[in-house]
PQR file of N, CA, C, O and H, with PARSE charges and radii, in Angstrom:
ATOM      1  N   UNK A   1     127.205  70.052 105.203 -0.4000 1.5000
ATOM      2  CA  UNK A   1     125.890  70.622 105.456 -0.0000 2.0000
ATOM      3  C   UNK A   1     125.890  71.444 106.741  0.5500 1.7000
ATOM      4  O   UNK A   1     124.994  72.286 106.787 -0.5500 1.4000
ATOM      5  N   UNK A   2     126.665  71.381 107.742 -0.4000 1.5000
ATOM      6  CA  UNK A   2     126.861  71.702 109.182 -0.0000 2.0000
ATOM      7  C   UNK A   2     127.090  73.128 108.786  0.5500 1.7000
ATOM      8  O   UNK A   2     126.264  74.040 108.816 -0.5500 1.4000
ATOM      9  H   UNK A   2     127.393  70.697 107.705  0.4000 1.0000
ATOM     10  N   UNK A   3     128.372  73.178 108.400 -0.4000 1.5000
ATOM     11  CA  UNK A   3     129.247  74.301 108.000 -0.0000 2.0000
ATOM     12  C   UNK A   3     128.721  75.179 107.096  0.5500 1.7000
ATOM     13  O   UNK A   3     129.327  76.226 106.865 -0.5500 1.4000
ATOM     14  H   UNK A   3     129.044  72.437 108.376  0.4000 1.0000
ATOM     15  N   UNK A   4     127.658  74.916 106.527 -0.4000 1.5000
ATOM     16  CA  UNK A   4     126.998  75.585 105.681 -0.0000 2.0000
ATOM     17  C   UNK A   4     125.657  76.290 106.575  0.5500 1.7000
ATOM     18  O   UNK A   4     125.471  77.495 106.745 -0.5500 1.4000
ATOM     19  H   UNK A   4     127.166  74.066 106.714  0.4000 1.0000
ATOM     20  N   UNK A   5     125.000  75.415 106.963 -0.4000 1.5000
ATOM     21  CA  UNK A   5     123.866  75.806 108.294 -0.0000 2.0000
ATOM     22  C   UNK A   5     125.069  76.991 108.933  0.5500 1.7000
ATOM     23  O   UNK A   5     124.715  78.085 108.495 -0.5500 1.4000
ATOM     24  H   UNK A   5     125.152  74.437 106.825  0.4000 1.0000
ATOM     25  N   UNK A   6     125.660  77.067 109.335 -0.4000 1.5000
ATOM     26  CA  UNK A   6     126.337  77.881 111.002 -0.0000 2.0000
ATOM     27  C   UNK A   6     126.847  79.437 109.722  0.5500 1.7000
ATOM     28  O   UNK A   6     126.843  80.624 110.048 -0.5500 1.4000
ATOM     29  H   UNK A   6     125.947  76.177 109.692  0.4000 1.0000
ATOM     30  N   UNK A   7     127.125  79.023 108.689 -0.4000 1.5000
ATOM     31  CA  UNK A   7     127.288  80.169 107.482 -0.0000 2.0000
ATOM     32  C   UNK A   7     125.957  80.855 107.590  0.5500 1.7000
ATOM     33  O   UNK A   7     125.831  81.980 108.074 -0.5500 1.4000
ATOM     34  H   UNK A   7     127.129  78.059 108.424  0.4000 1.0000
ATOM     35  N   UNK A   8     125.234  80.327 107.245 -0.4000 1.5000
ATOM     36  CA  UNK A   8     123.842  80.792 107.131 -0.0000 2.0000
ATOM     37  C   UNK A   8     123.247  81.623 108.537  0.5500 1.7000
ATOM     38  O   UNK A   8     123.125  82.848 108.502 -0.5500 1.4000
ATOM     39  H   UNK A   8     125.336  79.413 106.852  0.4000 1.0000
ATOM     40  N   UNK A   9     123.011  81.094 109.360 -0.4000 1.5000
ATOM     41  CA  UNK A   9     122.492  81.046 110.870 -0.0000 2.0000
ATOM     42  C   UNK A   9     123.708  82.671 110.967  0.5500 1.7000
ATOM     43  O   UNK A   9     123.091  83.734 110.905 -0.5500 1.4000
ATOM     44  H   UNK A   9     123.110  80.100 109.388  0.4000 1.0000
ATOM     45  N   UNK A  10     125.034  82.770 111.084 -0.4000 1.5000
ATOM     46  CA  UNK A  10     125.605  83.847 110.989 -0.0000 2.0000
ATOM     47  C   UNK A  10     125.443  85.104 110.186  0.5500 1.7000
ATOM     48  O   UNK A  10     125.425  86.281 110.546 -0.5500 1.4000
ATOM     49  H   UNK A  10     125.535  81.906 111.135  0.4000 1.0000
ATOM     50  N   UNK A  11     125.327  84.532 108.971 -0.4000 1.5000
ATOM     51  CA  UNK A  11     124.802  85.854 108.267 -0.0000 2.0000
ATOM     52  C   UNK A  11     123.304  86.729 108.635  0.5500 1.7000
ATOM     53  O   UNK A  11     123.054  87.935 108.655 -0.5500 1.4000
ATOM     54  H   UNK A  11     125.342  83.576 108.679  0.4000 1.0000
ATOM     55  N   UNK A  12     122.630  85.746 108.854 -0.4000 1.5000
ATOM     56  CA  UNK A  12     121.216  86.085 108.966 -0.0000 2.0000
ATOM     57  C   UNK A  12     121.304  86.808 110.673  0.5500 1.7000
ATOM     58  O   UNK A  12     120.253  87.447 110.716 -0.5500 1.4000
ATOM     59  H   UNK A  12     122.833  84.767 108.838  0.4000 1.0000
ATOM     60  N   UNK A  13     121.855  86.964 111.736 -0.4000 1.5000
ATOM     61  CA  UNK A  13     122.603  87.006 113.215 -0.0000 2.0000
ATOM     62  C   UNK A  13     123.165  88.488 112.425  0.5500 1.7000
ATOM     63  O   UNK A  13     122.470  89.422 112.824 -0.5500 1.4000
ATOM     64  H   UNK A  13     122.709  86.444 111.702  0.4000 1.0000
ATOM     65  N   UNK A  14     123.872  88.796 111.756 -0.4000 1.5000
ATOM     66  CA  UNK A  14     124.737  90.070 111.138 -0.0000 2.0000
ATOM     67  C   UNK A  14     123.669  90.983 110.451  0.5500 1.7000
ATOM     68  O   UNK A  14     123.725  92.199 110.639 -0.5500 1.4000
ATOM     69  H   UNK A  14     124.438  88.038 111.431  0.4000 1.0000
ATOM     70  N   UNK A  15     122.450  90.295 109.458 -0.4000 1.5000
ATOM     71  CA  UNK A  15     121.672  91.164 108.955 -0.0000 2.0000
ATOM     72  C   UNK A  15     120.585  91.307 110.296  0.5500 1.7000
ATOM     73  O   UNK A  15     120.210  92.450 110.555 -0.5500 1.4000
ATOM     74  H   UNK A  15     122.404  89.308 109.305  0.4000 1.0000
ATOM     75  N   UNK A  16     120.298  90.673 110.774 -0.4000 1.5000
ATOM     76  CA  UNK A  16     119.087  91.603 112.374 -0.0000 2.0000
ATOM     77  C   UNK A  16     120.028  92.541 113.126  0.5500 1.7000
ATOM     78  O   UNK A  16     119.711  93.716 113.308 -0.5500 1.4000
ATOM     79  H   UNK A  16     120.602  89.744 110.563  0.4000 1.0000
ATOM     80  N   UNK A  17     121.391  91.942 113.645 -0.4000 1.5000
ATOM     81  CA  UNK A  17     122.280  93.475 113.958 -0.0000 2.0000
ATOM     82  C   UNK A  17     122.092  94.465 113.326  0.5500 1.7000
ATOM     83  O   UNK A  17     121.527  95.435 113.832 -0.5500 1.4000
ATOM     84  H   UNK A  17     121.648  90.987 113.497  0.4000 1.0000
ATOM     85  N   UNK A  18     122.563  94.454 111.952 -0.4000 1.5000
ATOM     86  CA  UNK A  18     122.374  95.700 111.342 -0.0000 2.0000
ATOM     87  C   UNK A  18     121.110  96.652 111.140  0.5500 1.7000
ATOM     88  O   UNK A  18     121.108  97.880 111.058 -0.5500 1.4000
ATOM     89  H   UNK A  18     123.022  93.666 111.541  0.4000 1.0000
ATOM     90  N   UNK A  19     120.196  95.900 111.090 -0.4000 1.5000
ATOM     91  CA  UNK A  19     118.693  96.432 110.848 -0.0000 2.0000
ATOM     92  C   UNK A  19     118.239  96.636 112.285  0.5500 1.7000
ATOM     93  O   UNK A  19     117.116  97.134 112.347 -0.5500 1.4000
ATOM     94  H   UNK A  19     120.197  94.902 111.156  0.4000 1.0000
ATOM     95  N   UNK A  20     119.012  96.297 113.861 -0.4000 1.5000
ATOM     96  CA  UNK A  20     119.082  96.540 115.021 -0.0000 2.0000
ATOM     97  C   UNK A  20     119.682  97.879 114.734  0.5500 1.7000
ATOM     98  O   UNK A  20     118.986  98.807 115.145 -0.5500 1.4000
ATOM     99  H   UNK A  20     119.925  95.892 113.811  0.4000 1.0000
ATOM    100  N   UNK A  21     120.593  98.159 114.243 -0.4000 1.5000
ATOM    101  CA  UNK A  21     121.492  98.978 114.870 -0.0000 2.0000
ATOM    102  C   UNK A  21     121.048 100.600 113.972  0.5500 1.7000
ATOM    103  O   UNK A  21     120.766 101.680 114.490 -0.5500 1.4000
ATOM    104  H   UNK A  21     121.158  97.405 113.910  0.4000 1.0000
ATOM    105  N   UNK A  22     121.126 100.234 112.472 -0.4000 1.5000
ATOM    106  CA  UNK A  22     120.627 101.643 111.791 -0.0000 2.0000
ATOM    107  C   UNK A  22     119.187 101.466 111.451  0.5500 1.7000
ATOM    108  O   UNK A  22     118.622 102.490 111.067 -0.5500 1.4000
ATOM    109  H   UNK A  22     121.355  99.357 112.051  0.4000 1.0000
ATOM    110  N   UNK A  23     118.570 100.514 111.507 -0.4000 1.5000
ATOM    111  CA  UNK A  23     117.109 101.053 111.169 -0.0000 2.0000
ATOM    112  C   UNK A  23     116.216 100.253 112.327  0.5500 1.7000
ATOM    113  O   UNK A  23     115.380  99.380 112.093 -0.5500 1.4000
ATOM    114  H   UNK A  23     119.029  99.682 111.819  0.4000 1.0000
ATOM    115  N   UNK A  24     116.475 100.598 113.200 -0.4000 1.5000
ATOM    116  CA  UNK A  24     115.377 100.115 114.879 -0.0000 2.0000
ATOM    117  C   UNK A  24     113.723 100.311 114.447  0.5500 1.7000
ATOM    118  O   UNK A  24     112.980  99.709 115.222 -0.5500 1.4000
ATOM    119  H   UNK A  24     117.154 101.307 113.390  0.4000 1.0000
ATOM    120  N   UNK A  25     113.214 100.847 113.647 -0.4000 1.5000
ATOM    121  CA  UNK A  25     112.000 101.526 113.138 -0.0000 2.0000
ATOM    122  C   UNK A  25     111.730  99.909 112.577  0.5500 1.7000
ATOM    123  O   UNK A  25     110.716  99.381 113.033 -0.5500 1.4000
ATOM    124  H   UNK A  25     113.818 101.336 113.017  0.4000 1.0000
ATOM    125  N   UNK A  26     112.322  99.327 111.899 -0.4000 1.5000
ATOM    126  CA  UNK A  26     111.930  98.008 111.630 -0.0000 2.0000
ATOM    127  C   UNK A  26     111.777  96.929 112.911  0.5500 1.7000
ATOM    128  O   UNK A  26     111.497  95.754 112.674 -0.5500 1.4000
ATOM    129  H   UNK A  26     113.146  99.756 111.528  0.4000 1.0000
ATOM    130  N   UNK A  27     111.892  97.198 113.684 -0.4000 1.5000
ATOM    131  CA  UNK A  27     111.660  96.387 114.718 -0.0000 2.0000
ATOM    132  C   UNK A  27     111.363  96.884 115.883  0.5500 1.7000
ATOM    133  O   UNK A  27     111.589  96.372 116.979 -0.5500 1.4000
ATOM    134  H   UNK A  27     112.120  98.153 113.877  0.4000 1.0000
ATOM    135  N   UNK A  28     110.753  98.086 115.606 -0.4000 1.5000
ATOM    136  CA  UNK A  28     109.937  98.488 116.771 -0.0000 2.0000
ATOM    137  C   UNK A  28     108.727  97.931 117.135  0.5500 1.7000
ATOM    138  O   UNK A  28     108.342  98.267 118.255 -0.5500 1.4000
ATOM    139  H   UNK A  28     110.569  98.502 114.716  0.4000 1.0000
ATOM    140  N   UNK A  29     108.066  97.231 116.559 -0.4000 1.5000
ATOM    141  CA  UNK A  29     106.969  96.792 116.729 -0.0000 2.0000
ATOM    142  C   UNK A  29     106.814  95.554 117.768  0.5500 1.7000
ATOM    143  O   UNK A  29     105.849  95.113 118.394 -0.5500 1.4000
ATOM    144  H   UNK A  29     108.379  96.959 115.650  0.4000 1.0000
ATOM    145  N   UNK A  30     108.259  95.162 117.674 -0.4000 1.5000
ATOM    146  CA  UNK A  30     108.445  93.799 118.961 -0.0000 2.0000
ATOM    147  C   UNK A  30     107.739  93.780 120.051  0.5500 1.7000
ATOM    148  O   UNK A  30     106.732  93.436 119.431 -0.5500 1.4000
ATOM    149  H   UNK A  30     109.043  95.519 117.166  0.4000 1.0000
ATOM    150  N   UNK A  31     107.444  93.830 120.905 -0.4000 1.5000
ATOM    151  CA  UNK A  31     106.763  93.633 121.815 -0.0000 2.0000
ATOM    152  C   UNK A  31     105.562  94.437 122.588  0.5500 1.7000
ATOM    153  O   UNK A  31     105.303  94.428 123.791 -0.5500 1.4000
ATOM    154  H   UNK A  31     108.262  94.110 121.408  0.4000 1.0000
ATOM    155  N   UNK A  32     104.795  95.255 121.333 -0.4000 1.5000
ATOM    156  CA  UNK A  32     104.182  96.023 121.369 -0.0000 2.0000
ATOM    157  C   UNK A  32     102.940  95.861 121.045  0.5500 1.7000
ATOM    158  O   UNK A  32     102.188  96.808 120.814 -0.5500 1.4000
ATOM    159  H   UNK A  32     105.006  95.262 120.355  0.4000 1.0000
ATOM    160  N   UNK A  33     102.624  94.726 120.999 -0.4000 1.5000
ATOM    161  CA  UNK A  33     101.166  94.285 119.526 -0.0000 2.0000
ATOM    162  C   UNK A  33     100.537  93.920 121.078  0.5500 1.7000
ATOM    163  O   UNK A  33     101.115  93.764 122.153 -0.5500 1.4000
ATOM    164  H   UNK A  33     103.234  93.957 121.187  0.4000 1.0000
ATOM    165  N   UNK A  34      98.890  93.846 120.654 -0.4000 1.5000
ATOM    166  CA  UNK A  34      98.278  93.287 121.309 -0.0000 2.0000
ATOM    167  C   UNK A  34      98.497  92.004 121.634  0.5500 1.7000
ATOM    168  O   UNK A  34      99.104  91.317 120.812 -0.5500 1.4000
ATOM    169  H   UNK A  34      98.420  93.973 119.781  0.4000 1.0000
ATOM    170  N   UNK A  35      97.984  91.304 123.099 -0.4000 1.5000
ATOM    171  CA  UNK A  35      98.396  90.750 123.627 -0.0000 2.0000
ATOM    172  C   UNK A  35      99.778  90.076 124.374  0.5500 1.7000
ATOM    173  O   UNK A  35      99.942  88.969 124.888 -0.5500 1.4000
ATOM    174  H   UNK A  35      97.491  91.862 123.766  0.4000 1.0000
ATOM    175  N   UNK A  36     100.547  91.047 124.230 -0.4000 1.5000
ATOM    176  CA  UNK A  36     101.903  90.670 124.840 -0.0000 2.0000
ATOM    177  C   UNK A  36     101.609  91.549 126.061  0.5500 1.7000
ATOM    178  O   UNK A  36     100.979  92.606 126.044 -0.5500 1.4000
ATOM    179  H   UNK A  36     100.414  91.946 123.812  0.4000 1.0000
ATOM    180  N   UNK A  37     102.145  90.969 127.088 -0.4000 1.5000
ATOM    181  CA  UNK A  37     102.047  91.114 128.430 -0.0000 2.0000
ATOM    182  C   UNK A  37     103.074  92.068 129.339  0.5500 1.7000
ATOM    183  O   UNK A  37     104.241  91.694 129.451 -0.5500 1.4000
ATOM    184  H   UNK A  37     102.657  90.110 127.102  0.4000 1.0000
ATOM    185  N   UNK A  38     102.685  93.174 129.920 -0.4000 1.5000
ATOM    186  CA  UNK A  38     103.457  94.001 130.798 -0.0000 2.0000
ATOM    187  C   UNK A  38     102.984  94.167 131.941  0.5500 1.7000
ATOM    188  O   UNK A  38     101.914  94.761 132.076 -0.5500 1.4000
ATOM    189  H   UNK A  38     101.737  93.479 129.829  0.4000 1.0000
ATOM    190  N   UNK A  39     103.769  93.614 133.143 -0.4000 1.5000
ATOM    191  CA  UNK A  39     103.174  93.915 134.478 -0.0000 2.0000
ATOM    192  C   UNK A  39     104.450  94.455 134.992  0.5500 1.7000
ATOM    193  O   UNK A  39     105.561  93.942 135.130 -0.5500 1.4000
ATOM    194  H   UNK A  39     104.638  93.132 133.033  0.4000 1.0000
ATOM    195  N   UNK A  40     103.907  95.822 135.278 -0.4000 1.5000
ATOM    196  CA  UNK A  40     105.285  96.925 136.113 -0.0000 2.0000
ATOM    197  C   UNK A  40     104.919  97.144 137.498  0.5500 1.7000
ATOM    198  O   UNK A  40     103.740  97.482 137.604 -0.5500 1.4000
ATOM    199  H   UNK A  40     103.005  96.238 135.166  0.4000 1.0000
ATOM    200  N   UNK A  41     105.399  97.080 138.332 -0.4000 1.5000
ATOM    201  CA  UNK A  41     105.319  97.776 140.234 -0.0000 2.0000
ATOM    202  C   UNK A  41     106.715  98.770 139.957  0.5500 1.7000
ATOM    203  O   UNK A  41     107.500  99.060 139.054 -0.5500 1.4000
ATOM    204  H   UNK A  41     106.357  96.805 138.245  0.4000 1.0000
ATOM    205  N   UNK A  42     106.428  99.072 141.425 -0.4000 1.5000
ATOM    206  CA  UNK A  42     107.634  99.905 141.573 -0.0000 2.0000
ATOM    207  C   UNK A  42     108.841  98.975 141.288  0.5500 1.7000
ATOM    208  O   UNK A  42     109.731  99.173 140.461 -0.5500 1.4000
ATOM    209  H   UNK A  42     105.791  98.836 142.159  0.4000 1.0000
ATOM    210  N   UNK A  43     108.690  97.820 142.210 -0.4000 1.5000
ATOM    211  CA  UNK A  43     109.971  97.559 141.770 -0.0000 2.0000
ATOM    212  C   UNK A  43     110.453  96.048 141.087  0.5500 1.7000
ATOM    213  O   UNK A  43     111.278  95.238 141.511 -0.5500 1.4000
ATOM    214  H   UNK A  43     107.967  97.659 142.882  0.4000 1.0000
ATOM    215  N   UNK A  44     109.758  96.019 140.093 -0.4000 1.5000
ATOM    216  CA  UNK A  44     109.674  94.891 139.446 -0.0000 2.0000
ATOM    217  C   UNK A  44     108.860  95.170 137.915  0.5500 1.7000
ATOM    218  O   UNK A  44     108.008  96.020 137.658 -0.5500 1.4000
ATOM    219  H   UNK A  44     109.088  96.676 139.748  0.4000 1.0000
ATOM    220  N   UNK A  45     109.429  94.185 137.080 -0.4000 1.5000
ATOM    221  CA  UNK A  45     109.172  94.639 135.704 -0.0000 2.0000
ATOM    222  C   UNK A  45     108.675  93.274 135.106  0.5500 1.7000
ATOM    223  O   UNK A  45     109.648  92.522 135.069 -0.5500 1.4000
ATOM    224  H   UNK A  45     110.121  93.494 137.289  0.4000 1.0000
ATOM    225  N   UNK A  46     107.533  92.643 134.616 -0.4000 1.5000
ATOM    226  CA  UNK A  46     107.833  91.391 134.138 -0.0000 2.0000
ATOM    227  C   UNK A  46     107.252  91.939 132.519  0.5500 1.7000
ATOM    228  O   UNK A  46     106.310  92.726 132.419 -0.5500 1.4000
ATOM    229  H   UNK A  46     106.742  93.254 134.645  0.4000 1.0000
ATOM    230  N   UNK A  47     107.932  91.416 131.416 -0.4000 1.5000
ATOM    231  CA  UNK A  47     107.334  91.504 130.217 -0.0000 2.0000
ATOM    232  C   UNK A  47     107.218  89.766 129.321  0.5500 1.7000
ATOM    233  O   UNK A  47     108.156  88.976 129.425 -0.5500 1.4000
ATOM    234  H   UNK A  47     108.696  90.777 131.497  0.4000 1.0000
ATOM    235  N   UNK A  48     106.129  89.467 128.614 -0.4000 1.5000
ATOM    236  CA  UNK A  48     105.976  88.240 128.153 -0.0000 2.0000
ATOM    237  C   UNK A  48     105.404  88.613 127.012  0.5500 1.7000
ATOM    238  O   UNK A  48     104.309  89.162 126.891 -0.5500 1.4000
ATOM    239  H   UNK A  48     105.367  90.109 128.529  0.4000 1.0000
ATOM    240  N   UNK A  49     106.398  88.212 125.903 -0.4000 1.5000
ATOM    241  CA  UNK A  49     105.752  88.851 124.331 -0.0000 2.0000
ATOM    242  C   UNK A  49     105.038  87.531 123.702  0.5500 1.7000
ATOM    243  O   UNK A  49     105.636  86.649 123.085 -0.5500 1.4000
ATOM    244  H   UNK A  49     107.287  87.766 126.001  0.4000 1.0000
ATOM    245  N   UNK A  50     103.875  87.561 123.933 -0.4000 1.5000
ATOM    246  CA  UNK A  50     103.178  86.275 123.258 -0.0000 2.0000
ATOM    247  C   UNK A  50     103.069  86.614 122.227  0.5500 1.7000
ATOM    248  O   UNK A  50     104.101  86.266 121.655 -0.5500 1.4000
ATOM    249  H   UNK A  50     103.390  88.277 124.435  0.4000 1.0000
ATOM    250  N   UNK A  51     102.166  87.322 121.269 -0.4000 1.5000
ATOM    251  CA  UNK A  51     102.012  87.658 120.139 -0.0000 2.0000
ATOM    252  C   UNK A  51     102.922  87.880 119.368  0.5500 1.7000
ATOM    253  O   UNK A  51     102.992  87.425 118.226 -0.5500 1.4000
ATOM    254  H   UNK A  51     101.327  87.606 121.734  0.4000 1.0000
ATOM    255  N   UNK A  52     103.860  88.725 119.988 -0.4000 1.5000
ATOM    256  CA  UNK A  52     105.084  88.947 119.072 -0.0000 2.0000
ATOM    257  C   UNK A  52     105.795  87.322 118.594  0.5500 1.7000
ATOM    258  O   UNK A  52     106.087  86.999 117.443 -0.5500 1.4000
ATOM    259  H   UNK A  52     103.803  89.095 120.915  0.4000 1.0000
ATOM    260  N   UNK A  53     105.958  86.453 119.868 -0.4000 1.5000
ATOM    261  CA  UNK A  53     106.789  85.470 119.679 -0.0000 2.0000
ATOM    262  C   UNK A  53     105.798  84.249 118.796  0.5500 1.7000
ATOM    263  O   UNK A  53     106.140  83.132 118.407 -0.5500 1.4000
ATOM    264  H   UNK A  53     105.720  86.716 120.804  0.4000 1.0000
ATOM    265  N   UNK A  54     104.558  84.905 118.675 -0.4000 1.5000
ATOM    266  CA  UNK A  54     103.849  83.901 117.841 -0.0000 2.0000
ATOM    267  C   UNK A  54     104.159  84.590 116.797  0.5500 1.7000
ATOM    268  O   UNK A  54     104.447  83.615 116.103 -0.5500 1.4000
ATOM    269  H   UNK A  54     104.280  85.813 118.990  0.4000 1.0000
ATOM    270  N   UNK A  55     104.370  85.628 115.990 -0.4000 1.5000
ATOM    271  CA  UNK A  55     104.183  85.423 114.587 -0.0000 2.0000
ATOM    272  C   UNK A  55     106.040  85.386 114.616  0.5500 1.7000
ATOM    273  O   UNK A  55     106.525  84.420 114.028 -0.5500 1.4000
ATOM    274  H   UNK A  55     104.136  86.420 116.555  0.4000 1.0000
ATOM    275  N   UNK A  56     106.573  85.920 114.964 -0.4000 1.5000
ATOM    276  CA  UNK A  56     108.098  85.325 114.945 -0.0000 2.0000
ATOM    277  C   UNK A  56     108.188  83.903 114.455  0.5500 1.7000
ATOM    278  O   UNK A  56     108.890  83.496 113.530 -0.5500 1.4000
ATOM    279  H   UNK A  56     106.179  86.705 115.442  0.4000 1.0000
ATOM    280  N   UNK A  57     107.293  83.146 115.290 -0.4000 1.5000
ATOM    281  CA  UNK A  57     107.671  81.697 115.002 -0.0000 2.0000
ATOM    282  C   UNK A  57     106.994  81.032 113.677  0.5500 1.7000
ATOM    283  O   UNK A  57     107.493  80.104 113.040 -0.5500 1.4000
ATOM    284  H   UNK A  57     106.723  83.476 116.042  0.4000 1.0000
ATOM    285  N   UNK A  58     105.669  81.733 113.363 -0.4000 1.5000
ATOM    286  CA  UNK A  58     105.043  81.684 112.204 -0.0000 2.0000
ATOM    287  C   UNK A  58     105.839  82.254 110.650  0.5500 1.7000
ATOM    288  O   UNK A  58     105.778  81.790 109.511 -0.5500 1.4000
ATOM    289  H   UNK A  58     105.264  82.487 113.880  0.4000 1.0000
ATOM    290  N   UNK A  59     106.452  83.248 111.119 -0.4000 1.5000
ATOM    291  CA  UNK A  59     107.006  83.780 110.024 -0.0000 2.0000
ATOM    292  C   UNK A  59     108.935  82.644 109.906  0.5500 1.7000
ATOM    293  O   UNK A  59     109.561  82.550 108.850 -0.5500 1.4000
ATOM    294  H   UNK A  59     106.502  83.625 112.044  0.4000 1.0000
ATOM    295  N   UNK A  60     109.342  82.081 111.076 -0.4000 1.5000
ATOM    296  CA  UNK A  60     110.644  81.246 110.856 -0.0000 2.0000
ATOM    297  C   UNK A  60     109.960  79.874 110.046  0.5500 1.7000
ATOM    298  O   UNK A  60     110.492  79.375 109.054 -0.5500 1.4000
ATOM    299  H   UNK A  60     108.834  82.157 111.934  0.4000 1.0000
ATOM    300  N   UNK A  61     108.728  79.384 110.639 -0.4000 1.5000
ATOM    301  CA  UNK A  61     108.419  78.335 110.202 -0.0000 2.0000
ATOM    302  C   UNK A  61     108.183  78.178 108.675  0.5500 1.7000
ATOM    303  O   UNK A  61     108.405  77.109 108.107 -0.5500 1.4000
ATOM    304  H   UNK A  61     108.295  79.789 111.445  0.4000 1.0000
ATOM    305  N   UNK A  62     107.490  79.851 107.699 -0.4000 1.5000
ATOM    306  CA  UNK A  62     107.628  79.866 106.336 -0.0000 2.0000
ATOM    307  C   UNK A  62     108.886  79.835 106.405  0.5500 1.7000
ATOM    308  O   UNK A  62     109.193  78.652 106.267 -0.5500 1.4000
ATOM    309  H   UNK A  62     107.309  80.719 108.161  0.4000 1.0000
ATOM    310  N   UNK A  63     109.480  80.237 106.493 -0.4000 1.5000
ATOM    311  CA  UNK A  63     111.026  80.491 105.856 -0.0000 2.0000
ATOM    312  C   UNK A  63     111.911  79.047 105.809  0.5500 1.7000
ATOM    313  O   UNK A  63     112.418  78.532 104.812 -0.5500 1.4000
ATOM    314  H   UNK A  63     109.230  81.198 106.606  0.4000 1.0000
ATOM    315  N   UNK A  64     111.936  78.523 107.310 -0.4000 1.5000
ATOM    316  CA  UNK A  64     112.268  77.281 107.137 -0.0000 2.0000
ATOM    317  C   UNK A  64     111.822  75.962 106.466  0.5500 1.7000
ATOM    318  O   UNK A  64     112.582  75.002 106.591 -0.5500 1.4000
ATOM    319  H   UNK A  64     111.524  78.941 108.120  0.4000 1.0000
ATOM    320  N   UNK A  65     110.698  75.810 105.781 -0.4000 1.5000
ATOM    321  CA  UNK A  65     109.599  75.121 105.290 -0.0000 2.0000
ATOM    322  C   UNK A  65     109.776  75.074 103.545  0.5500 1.7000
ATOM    323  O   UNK A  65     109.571  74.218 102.684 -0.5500 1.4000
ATOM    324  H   UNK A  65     110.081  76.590 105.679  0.4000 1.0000
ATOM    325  N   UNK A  66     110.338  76.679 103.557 -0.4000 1.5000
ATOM    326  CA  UNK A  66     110.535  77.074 101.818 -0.0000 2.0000
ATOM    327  C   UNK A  66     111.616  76.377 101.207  0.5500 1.7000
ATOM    328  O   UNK A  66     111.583  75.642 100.219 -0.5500 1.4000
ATOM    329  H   UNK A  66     110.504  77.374 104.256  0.4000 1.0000
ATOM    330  N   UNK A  67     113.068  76.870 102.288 -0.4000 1.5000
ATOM    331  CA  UNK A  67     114.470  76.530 102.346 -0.0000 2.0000
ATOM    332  C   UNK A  67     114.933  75.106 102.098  0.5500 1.7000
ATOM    333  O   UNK A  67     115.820  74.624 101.394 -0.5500 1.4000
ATOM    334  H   UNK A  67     113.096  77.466 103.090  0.4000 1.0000
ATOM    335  N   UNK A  68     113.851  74.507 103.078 -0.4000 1.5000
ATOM    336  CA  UNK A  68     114.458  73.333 103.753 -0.0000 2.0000
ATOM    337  C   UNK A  68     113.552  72.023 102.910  0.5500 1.7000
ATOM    338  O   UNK A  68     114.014  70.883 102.942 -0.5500 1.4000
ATOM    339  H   UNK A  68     113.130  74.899 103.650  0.4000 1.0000
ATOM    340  N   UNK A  69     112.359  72.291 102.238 -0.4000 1.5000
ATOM    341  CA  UNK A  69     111.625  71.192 102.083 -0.0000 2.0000
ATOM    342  C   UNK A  69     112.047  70.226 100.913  0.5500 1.7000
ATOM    343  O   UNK A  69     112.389  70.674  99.819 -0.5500 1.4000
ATOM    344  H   UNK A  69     111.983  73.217 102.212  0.4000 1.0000
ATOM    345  N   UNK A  70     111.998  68.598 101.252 -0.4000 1.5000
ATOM    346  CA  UNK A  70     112.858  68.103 100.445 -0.0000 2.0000
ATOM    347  C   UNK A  70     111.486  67.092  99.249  0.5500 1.7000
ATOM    348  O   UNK A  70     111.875  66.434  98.284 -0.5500 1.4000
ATOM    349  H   UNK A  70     111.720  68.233 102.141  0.4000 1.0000
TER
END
């Protein structure tokens, strides 16, 4: 079951590269939605993607829930 999880967990790691690498348009939206947080100075940058990292986690939790439920 291990070895099968770390199969999985890899492939899925290879398909966001790829959809990183030739189609960025799919994931432009990351940290851009309302309520995610940008505070810039001259010389300091802080960014905190709340929204983004909420439906991230909403959308792993279907997925894991579908996969996994026994």
């Amino acid at each position: 079951m291990t070895g099968k999880m770390i199969m999985l967990v890899g492939i899925v790691l290879v398909l966001i590269g790829l959809a990183v690498s030739y189609a960025p348009w799919l994931v432009n939206w990351f940290g851009k939605l309302p309520g995610d947080i940008r505070i810039q100075n001259e010389k300091s940058f802080v960014f905190i993607p709340i929204v983004s990292m909420l439906i991230v986690s909403v959308i792993l939790t279907l997925i894991i829930n579908l996969f996994f439920r026994k």
